[in-house]
C-alpha positions as CSV (number, residue, x, y, z in Angstrom):
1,X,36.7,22.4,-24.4
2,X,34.5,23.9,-27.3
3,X,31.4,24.6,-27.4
4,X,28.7,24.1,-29.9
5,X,27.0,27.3,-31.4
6,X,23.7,26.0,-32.3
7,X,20.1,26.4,-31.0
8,X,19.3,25.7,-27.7
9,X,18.2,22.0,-26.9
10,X,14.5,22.0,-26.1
11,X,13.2,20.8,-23.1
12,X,10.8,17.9,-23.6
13,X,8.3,18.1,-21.6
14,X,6.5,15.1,-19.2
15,X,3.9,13.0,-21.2
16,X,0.5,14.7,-20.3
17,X,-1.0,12.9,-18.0
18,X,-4.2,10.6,-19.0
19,X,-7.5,12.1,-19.3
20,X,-9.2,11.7,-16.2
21,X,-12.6,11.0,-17.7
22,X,-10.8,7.8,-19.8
23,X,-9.3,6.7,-16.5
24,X,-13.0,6.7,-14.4
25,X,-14.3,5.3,-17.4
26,X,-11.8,2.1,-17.5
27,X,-11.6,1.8,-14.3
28,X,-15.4,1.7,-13.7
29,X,-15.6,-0.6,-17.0
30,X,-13.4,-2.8,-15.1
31,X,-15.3,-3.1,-11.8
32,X,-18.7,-3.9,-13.5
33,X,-16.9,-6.9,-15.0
34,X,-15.3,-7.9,-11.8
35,X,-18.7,-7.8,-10.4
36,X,-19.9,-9.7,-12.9
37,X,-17.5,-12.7,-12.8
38,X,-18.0,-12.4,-8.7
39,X,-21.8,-13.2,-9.6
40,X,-21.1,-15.5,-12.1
41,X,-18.3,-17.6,-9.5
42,X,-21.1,-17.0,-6.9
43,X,-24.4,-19.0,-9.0
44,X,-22.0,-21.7,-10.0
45,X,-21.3,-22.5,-6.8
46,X,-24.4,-21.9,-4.9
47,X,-26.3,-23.7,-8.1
48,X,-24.2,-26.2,-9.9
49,X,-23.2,-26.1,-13.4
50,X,-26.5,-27.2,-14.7
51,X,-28.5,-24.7,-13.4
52,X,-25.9,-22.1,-13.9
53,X,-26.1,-22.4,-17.9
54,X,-29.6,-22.5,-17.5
55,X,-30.1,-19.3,-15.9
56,X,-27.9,-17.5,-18.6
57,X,-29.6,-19.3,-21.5
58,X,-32.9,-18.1,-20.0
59,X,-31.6,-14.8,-19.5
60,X,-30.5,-14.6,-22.9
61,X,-33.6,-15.9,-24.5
62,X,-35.9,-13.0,-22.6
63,X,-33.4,-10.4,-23.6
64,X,-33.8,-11.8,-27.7
């Protein structure tokens, strides 16, 4: 068997692992949305549609 003279292969190394301040970020970014669409499930129900849209158009009118 012959054996190649050439430079040694380099080792890659593992991916670094993700930043742990993007992961708390996401992660956190995704629970205030679940809680949000929990809320949002929750007035429809408890409220009807009607009274549902007109809670967030009123909410958006104060905040504009």
């Amino acid at each position: 068997m012959v054996q190649l003279v050439s430079t040694p292969r380099l080792t890659t190394q593992a991916p670094r692992p993700a930043n742990r301040l993007a992961r708390v970020l996401v992660v956190g970014g995704a629970g205030i949305v679940a809680v949000l669409f929990i809320a949002a499930v929750i007035l429809w129900a408890r409220y009807g549609a009607t009274v549902f849209f007109e809670t967030i158009a009123s909410g958006f009118a104060a905040c504009f």
